[in-house]
Residue, then its C-alpha position, 0 to 999 in steps of 0.5 A: x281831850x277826846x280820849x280822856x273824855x272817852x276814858x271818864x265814860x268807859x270809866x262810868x265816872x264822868x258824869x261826877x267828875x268836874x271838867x272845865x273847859x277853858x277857851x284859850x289862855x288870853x286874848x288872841x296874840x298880837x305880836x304878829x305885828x301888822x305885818x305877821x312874822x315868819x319867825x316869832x321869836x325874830x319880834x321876842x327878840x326886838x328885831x321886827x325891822x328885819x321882817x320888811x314885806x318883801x321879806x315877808x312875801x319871799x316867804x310866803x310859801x313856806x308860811x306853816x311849814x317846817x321852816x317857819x315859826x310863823x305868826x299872825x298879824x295884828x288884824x288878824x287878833x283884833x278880829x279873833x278877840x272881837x267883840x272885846x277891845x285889844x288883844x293878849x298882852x293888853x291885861x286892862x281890856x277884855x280882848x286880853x283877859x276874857x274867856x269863854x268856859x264851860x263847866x260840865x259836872x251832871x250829878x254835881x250840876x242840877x242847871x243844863x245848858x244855862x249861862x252864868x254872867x257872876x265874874x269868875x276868874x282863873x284863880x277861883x278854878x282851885x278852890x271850886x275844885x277843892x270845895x265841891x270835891x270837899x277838901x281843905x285848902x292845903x296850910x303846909x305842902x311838904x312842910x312849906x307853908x302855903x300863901x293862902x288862895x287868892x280865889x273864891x269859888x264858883x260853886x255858889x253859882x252852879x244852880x242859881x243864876x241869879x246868885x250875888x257875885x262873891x268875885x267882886x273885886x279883880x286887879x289885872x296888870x301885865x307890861x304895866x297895862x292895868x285894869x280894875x274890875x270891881x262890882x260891874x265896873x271896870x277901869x282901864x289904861x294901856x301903857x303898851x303895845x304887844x307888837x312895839x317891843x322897842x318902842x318909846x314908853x310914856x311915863x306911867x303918869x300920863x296913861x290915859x285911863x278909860x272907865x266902864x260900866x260892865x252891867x251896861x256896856x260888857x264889852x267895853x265900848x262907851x268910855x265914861x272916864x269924862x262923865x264919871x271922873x269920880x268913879x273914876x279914881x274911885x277905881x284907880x285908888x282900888x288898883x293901887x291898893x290892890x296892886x300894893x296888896x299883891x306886890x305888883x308894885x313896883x311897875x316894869x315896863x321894860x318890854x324884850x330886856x326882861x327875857x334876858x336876866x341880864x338885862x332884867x336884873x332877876x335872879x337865876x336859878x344858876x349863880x356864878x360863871x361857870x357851870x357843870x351839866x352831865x350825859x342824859x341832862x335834857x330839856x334845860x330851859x334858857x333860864x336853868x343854863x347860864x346866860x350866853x348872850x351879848x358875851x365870850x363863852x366857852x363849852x367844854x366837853x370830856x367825850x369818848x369817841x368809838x373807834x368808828x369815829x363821832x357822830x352826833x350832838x354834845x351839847x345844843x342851846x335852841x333850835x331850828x329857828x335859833x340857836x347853837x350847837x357843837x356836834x360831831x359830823x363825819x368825825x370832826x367837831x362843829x360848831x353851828x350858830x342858827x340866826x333865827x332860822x335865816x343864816x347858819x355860821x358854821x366852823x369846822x374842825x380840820x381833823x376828826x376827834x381821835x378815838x377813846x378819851x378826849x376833851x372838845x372845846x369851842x370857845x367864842x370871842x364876842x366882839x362887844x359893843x353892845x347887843x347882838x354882834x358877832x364874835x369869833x369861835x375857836x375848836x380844840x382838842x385837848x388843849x390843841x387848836x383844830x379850828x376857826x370860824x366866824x360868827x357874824x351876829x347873834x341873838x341878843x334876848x333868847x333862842x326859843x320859848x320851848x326848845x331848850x339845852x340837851x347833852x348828848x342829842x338834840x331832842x327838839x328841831x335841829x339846830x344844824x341842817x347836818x343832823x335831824x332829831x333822830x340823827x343827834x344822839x352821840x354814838x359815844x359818851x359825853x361824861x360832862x359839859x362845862x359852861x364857862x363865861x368871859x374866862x380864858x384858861x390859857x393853855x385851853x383845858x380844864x383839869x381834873x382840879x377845876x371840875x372838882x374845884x367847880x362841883x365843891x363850890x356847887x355844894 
């Protein structure tokens, strides 16, 4: 940050160029649990009962180090979101939503160092941009017609404090915790708690609404839902309405099983069971890759060994705090299953990969029976088995909300100690990958008929 606003000055540009700066995202996180974590994604994942505090104590001193992804407690973001109520996940008090900013614009500004209390939300930032620096708002983008903006801009208020608020009017939801924000008043629920990700919901019905008069009571402290119950459902009628407007509708509280499209019902950018990635095919997110969770699996890959033997990553899902690989070390193919960061299966080829052209592949038997077991792997070298393992459980949602699937290299933590970032990179080729779900080949191959089978059905 500090060297683009060193740039904008060498420039001689900055004093006319709009810069907001936005104090955080939402409230501080809380889904540290009161405990804290040691791996977030232990908790995203809905298995916080693994994480007793004598887990947490064993790991006290790993707390910020290259081993851990670790997390806060819930104490810890009440404080951070004081003075508002709750933390980020809770969309209905300030503690989840409110932020401080500050514009900086001198030759567009006339006002220094003032405070403005109108109510601006994120989505007015765009259209102030496009106001002040007097532009339309785009119509068509590449011939697509646009929905219009939602926002209303704030540059009425850059010189006049004391300006009518032209924001009046604000829904707010997230894991069905609701607010209403409109002229000054505000009417809140919270249906669920960030860190109680398995926990029992209660009906949408029986939320318990509270009510409060911003222009008074900022940081929403005094409850007047008993006194008011009029203005009350005055504003639950206006979330209704606004939430109909906006598509809000209809409510999901269903928490962990949405990071998993499976369980979620969405749609995902990739259909059907099998799908066909290509060397030089990185930063794959888990929702651009077929789901490989709770289900038997197979990664096949054509590679081409030098004659020094292979070195390096295929194909990786994840990272250091979980995830899988199949990689070549000293030669032979592995396979690595990280159970977020705590345990480590491996299986081992007997035999290296053979020089020149080959096909490697693992396949995974999952045990069934619900959500997280185990399962068995299987390596192959053309169709011929080389190798068995087991791998005890495994991660029931998602990996990693930034590490993602590459080909040929793992370019974030590394999945298997047996290799690290730089290591990865495969000193052959990987001419591609295929992903294949629940589908048993038999003879353990895939011919030239299937790829081109599979590509023709992508058209």
């Amino acid at each position: 940050m500090g060297r683009l606003i060193d740039t904008l000055k060498d420039l001689q540009i900055l004093d006319d160029t709009l810069v907001y700066v936005i104090i955080g995202d939402n409230g501080a996180s809380a889904e540290g649990t009161p405990n804290g974590t040691f791996n977030e994604m232990i908790v995203l994942n809905g298995l916080a009962s693994i994480e007793t505090p004598e887990f947490m104590a064993e790991r006290i001193g790993k707390m910020g180090g290259p081993e851990s992804y670790n997390h806060y407690s819930v104490a810890w973001a009440h404080a951070m979101d004081t003075p508002y109520q709750w933390t980020k996940q809770v969309a209905s008090h300030w503690g989840g939503t409110r932020n401080g900013t500050i514009v900086h614009w001198p030759k567009g500004i006339k006002a220094k160092g003032e405070i403005r209390s109108q109510f601006c939300h994120v989505i007015d930032v765009a259209p102030t941009v496009l106001e002040v620096a007097g532009l339309p708002e785009p119509t068509i983008v590449n011939s697509v017609q646009q929905a219009p903006m939602e926002g209303v801009s704030m540059a009425y208020s850059f010189d006049d404090g004391k300006a009518d608020e032209r924001h009046d009017l604000q829904y707010f939801e997230m894991a069905c915790n609701r607010g209403i924000y409109h002229k000054g008043w505000s009417a809140v629920t919270r249906h669920s708690t960030p860190w109680m990700m398995t926990a029992k919901l209660p009906a949408l019905d029986d939320d318990v609404w509270e009510l409060y008069d911003g222009s008074k009571d900022w940081t929403q402290a005094r409850d007047l839902a008993k006194e008011m119950p009029e203005k009350l459902r005055e504003l639950q009628r206006l979330w209704l309405i606004e939430a109909t407007k906006y598509n809000v509708l209809p409510l999901d509280d269903r928490r962990i099983e949405r990071f998993n499209s499976d369980l979620a019902g969405r749609p995902l950018l990739v259909k059907g069971n099998s799908q066909l990635l290509f060397s030089g095919m990185g930063r794959l997110s888990e929702n651009s890759v077929l789901v490989m969770k709770n289900k038997s699996f197979s990664l096949t890959a054509e590679v081409e060994v030098p004659s020094k033997g292979a070195e390096g990553v295929i194909i990786h899902q994840g990272g250091a705090f979980g995830g899988m690989s199949l990689y070549a070390k000293g030669g032979k193919a592995k396979f690595a299953y990280n159970f977020f960061g705590l345990q480590t299966f491996t299986t081992e080829a007997s035999q290296p990969i053979p020089a020149g052209k080959h096909q490697v592949r693992m396949e995974f038997a999952y045990d069934g029976g619900g959500l997280a077991k185990g399962g068995n792997v299987s390596l192959y070298y053309d169709g011929k088995k080389v190798g068995e393992g087991r791998v005890e459980r495994t991660h029931p949602m998602m990996f990693s909300a930034d590490e993602t699937t590459d080909v040929g290299r793992d370019t974030a933590t590394p999945v298997s100690s047996d290799y690290t970032r730089q290591t990865s990179v495969f000193n052959g080729k990987v001419n591609w990958v295929q992903i294949d779900l629940g589908k048993d080949t038999h003879d353990h191959f895939i011919t030239p008929e299937d790829r081109l089978n599979l590509a023709m059905a992508r058209q």
